[in-house]
N, CA, C and O of each residue as an XYZ file, in Angstrom:
616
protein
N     250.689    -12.736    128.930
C     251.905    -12.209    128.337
C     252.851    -13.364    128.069
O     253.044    -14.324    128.815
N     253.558    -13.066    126.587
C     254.211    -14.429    126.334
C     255.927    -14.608    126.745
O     256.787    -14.030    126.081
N     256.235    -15.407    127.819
C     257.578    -15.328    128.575
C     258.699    -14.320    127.885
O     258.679    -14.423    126.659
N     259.476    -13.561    128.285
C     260.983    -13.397    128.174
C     261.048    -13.504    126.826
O     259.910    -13.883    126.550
N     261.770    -13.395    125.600
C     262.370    -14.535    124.446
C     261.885    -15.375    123.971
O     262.449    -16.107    123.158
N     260.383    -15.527    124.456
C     259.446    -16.570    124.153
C     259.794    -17.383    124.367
O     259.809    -18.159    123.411
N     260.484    -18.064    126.000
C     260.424    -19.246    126.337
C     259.578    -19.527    127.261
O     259.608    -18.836    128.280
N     258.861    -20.327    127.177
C     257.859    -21.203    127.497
C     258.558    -22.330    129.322
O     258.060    -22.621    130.409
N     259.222    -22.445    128.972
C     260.405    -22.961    129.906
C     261.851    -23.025    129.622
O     262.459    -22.829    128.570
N     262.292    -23.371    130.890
C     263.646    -23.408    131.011
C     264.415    -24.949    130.346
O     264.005    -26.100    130.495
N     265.548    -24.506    129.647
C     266.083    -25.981    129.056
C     266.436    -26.657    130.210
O     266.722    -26.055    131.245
N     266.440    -28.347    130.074
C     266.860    -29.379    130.913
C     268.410    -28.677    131.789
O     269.373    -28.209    131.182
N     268.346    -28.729    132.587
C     269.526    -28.765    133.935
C     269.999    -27.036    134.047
O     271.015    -26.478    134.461
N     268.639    -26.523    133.422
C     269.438    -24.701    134.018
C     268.285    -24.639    135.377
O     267.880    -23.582    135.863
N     268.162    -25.058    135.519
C     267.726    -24.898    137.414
C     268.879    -24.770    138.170
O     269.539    -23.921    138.770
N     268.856    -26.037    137.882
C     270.525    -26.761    138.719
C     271.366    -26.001    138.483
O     272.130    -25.972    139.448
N     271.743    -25.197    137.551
C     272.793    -24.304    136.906
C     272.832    -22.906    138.087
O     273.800    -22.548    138.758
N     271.700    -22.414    138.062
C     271.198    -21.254    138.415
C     271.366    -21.470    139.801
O     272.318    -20.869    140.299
N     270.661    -22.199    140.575
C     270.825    -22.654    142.091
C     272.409    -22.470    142.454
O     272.768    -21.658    143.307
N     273.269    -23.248    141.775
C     274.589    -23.576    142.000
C     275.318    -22.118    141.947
O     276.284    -21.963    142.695
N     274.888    -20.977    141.058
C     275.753    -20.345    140.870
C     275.242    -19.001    141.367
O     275.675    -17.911    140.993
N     274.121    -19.236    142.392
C     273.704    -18.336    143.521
C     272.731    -17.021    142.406
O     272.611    -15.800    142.508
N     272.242    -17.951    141.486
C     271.348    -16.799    140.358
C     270.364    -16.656    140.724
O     269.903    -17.464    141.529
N     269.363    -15.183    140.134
C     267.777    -15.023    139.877
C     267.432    -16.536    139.893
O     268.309    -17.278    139.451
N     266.183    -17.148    140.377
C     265.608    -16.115    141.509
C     266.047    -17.178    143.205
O     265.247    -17.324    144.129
N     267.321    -17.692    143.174
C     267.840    -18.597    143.978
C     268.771    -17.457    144.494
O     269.841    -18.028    144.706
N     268.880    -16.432    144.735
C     269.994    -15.224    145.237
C     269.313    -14.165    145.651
O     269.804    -13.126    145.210
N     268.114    -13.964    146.511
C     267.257    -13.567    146.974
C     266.930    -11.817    146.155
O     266.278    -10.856    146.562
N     267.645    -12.012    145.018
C     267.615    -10.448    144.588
C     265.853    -10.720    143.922
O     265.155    -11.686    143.614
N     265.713     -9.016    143.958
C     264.257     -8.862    144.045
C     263.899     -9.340    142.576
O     262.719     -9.032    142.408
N     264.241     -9.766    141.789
C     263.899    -10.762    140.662
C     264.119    -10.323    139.069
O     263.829     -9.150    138.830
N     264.431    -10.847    138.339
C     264.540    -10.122    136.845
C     264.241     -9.016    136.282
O     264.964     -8.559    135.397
N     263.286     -8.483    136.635
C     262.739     -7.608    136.190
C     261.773     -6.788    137.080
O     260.838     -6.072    136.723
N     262.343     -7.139    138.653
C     261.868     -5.921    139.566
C     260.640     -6.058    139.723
O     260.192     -5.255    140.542
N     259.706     -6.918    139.168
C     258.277     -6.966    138.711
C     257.756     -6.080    138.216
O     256.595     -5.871    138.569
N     258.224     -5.394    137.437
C     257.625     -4.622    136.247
C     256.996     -5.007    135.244
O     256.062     -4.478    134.640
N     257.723     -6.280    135.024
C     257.494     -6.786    133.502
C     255.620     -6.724    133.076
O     254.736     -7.236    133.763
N     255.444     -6.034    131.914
C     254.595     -5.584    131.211
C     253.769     -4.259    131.838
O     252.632     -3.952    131.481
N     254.394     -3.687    132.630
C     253.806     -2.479    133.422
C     254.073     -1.011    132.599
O     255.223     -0.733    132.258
N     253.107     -0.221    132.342
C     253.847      1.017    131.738
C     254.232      1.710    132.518
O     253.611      1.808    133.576
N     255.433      2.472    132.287
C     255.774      3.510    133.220
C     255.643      4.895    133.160
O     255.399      5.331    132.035
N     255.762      5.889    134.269
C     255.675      7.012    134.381
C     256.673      7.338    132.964
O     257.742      6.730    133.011
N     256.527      7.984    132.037
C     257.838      9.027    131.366
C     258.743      9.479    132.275
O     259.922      9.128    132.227
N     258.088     10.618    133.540
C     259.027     11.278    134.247
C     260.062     10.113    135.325
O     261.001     10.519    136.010
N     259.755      9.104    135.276
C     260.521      8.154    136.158
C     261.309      7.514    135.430
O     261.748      6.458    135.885
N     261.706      7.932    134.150
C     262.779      7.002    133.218
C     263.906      8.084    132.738
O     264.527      7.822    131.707
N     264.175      9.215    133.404
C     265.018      9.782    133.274
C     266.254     10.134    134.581
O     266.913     11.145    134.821
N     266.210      9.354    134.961
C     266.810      9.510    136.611
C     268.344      9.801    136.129
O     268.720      9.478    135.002
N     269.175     10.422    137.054
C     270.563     10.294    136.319
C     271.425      9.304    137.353
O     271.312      9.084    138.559
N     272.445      8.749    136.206
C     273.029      7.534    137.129
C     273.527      7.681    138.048
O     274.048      8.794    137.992
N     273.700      7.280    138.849
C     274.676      8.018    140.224
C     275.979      8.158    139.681
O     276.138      7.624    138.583
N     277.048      8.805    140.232
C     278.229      9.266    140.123
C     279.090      7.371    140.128
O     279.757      7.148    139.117
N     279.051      6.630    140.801
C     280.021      5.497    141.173
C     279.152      4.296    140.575
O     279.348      3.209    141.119
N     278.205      4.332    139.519
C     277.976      3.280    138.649
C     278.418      3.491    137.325
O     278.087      4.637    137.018
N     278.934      3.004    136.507
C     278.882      2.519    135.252
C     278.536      1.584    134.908
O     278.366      0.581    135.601
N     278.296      1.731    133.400
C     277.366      0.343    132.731
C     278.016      0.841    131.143
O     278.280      1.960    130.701
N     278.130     -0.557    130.533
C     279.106     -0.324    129.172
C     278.047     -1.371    128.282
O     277.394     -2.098    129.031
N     277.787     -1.552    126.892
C     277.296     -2.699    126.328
C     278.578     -3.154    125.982
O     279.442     -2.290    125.837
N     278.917     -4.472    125.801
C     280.364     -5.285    125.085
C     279.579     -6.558    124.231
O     278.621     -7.327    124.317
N     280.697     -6.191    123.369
C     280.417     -7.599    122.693
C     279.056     -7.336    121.146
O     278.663     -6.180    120.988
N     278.744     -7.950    120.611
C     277.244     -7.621    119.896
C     276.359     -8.322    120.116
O     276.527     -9.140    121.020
N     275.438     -8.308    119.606
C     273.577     -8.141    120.294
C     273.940     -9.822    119.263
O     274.680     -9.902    118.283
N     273.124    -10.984    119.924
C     272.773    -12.184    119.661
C     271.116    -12.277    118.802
O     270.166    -11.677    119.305
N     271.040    -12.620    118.247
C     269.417    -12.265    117.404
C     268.986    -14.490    117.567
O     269.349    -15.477    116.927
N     268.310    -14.313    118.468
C     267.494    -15.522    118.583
C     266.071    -15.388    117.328
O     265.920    -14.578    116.414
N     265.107    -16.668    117.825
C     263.950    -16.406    116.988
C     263.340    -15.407    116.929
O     263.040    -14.667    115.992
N     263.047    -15.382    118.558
C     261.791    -14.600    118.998
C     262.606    -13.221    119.662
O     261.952    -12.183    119.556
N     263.785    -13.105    120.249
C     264.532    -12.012    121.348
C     266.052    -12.058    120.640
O     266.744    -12.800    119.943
N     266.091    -10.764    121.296
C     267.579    -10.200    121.056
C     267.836    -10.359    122.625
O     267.050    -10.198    123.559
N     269.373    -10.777    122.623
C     270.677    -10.912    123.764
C     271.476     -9.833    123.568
O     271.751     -9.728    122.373
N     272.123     -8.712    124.462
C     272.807     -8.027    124.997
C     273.385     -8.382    126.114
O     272.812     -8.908    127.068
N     274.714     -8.068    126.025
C     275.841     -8.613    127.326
C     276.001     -7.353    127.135
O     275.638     -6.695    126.161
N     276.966     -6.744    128.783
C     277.938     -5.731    129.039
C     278.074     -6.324    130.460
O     277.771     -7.327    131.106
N     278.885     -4.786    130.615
C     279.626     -4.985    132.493
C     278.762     -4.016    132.787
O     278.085     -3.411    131.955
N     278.758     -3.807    134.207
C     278.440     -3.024    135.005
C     279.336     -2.725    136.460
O     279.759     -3.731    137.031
N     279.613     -1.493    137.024
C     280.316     -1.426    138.360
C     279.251     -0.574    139.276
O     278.898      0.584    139.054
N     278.941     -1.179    140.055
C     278.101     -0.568    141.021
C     278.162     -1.106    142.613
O     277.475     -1.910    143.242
N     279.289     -0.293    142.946
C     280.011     -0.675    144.380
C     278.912     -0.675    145.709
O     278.998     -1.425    146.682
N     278.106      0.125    145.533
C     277.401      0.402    146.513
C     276.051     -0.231    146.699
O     275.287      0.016    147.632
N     275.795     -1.234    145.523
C     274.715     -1.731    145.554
C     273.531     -0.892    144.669
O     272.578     -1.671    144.654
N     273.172      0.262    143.968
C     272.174      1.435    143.800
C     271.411      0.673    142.830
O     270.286      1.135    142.640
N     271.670     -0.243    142.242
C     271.153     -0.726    141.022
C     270.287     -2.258    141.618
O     270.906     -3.256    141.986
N     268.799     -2.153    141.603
C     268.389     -3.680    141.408
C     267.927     -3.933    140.607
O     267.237     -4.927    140.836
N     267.824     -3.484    139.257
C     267.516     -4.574    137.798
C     267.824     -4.013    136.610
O     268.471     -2.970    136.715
N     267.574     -4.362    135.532
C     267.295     -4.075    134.389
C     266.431     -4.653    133.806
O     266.199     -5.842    133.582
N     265.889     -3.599    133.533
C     264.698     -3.562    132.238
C     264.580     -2.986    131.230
O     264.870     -1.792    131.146
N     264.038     -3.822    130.025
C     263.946     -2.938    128.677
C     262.443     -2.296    128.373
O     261.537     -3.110    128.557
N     262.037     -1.011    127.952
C     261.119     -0.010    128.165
C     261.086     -0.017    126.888
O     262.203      0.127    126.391
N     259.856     -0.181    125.824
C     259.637      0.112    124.574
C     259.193      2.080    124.320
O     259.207      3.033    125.098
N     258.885      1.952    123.012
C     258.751      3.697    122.667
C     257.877      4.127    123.795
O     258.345      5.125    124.343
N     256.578      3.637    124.413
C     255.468      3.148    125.072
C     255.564      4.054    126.237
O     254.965      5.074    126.579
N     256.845      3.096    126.898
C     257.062      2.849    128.380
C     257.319      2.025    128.861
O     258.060      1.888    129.834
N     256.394      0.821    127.904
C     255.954     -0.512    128.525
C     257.253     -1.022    128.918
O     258.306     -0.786    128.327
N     257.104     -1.766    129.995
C     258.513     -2.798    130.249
C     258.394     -3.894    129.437
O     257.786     -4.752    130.077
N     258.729     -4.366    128.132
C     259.164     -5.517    127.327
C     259.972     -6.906    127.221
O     259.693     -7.950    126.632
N     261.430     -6.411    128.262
C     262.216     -7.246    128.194
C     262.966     -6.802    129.961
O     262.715     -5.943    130.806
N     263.816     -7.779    129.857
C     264.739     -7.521    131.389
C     266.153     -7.876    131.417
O     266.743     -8.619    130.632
N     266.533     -7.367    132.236
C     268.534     -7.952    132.627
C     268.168     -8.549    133.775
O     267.224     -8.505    134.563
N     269.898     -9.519    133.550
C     270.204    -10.201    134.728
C     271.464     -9.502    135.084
O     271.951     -8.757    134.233
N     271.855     -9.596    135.843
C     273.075     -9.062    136.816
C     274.110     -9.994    137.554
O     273.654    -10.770    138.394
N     275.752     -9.977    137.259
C     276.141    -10.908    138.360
C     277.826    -11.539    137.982
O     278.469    -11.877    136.989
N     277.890    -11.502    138.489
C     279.671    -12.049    139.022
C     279.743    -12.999    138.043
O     278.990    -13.973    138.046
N     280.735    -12.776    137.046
C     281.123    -13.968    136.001
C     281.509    -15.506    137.018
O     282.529    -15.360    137.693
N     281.015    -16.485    137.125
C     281.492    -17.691    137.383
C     282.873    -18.576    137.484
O     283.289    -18.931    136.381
N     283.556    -18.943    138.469
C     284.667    -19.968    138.107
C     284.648    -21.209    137.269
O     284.698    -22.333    137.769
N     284.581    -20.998    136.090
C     284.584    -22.720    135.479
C     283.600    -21.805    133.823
O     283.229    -22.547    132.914
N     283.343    -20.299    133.723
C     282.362    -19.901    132.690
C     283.657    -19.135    131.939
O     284.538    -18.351    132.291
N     283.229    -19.870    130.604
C     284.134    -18.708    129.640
C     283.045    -17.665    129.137
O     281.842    -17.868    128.971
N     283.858    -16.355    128.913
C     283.411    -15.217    128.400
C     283.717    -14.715    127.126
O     284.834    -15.148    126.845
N     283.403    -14.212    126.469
C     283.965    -13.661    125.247
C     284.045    -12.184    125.782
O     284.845    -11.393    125.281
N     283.468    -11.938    126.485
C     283.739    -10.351    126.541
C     284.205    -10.185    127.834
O     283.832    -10.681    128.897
N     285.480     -9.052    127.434
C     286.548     -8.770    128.891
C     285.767     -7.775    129.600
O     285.275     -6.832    128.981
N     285.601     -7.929    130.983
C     285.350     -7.093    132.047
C     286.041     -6.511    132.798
O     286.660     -7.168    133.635
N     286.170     -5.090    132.753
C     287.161     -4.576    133.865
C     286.926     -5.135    135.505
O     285.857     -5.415    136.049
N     288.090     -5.179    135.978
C     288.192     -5.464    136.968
C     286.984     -4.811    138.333
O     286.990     -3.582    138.248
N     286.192     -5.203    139.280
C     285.299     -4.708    140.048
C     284.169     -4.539    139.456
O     283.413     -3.647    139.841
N     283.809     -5.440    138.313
C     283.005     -4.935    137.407
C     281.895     -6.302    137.295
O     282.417     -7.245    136.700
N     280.804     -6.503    137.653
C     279.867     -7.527    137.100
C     279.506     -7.700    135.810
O     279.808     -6.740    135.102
N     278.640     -9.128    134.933
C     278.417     -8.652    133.680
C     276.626     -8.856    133.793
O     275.892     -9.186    134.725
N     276.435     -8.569    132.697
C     274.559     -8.241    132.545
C     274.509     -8.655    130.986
O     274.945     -8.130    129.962
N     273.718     -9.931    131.289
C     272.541     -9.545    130.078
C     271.412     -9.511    129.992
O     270.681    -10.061    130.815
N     270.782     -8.544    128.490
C     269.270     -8.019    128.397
C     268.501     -9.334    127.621
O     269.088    -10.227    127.009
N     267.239     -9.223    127.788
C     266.528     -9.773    126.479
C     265.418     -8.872    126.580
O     264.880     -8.324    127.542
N     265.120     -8.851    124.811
C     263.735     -8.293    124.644
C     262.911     -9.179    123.324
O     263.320    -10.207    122.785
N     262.062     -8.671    123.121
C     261.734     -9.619    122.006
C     262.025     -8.810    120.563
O     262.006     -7.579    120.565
N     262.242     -9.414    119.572
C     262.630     -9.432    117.932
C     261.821     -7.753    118.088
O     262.561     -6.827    118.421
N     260.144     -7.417    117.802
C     259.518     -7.281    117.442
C     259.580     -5.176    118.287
O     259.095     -4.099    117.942
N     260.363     -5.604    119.311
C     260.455     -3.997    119.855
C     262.022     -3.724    119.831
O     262.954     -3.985    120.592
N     261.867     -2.995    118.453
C     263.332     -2.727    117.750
C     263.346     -1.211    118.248
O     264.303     -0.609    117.763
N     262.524     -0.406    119.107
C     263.360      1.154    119.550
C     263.261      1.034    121.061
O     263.645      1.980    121.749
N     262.682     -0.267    121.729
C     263.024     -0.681    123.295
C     264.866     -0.411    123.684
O     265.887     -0.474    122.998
N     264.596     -0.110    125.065
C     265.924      1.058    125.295
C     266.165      0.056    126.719
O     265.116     -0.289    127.263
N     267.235     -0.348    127.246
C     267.592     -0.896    128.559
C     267.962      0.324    129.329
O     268.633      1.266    128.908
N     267.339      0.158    130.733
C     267.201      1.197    132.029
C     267.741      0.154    132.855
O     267.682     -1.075    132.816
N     268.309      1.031    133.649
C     268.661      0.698    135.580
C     267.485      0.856    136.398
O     267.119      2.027    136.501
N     266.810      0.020    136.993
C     266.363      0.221    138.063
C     266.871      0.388    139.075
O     267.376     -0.590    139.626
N     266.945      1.927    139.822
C     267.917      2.199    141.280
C     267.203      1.946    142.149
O     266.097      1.430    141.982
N     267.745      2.292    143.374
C     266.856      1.618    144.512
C     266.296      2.181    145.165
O     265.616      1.827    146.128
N     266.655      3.984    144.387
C     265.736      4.658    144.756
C     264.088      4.942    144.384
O     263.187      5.588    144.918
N     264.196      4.197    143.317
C     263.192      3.715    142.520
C     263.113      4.359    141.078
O     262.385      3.889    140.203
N     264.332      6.049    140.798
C     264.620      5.731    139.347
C     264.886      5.175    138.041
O     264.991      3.963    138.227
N     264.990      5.337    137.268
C     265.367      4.497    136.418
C     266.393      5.463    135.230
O     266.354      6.640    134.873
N     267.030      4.619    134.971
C     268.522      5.285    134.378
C     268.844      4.799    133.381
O     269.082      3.593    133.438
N     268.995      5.483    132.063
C     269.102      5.097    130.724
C     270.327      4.016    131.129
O     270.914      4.346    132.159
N     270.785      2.848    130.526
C     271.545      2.315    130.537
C     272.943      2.709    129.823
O     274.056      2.937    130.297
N     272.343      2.697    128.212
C     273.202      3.311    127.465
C     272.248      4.885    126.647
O     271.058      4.981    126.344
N     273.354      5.878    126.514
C     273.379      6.789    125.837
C     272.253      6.749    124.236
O     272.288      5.676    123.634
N     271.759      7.351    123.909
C     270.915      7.004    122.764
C     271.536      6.763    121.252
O     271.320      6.141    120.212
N     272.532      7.768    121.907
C     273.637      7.409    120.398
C     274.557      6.140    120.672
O     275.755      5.985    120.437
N     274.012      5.637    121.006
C     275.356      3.639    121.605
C     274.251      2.947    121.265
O     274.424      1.730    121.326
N     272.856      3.397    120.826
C     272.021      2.105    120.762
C     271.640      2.141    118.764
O     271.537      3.175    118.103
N     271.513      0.800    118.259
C     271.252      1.063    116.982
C     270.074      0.312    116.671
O     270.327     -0.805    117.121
N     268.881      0.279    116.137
C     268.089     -0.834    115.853
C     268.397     -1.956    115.490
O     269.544     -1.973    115.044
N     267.909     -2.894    115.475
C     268.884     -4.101    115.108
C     268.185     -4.613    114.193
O     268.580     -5.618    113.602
């Protein structure tokens, strides 16, 4: 299976980046993509409903690389219920993944986050234009991210 966005590796000094700023997979969270990535899933396990005390918003617009599309938003999830995101094609298949995490001291943003609120971004690749981003909970549901009418092909 061909990486993420089709990278092959990581650019010069995002190790160091990532380490420093307590990221995947240096922040002991269970990893990008939960280890799903390329797994199909149950149908009935992709309809979970979000819990009551998470939200999740997309902000900002979708970045179009070569090979993957970029999605930013926030997320508030006080209690911890959420360990990943993943993007699920028409399929099932898991395609793409989120990261999760506390905007940085010293990182500019373009997109405002409410307060108590982390930000997330997705990637998937160019080529799965009706792939949908889910929550992985920790109960082991999975939770539309956004609404079907908030998502547009790109």
């Amino acid at each position: 299976m061909e990486p993420f966005g089709g990278l092959a590796s990581m650019p010069d000094g995002i190790e160091a980046l990532l380490a420093s700023s307590d990221h995947i997979p240096f922040n002991g969270h269970p990893g990008l993509d939960c280890g799903l990535a390329g797994d199909e899933l149950d149908v009935d396990r992709l309809e979970a409903d979000l819990p009551d005390d998470v939200d999740a918003q997309l902000a900002g617009t979708t970045l179009s690389l070569e090979n993957a599309y970029l999605r930013a938003g926030w997320i508030r999830d006080p209690d911890d219920q959420v360990d990943c995101i993943v993007v699920v094609d028409e399929d099932g298949t898991v395609v793409g993944a989120g990261v999760i995490g506390p905007r940085q001291d010293g990182f500019e943003t373009a997109m405002a986050m409410p307060p108590g609120t982390d930000g997330f971004l997705t990637v998937q690749p160019r080529d799965a234009d009706e792939a949908r981003p889910y929550l992985v909970l920790t109960d082991g549901g999975l939770a539309p991210l956004f609404a079907p009418r908030d998502l547009v092909n790109f």
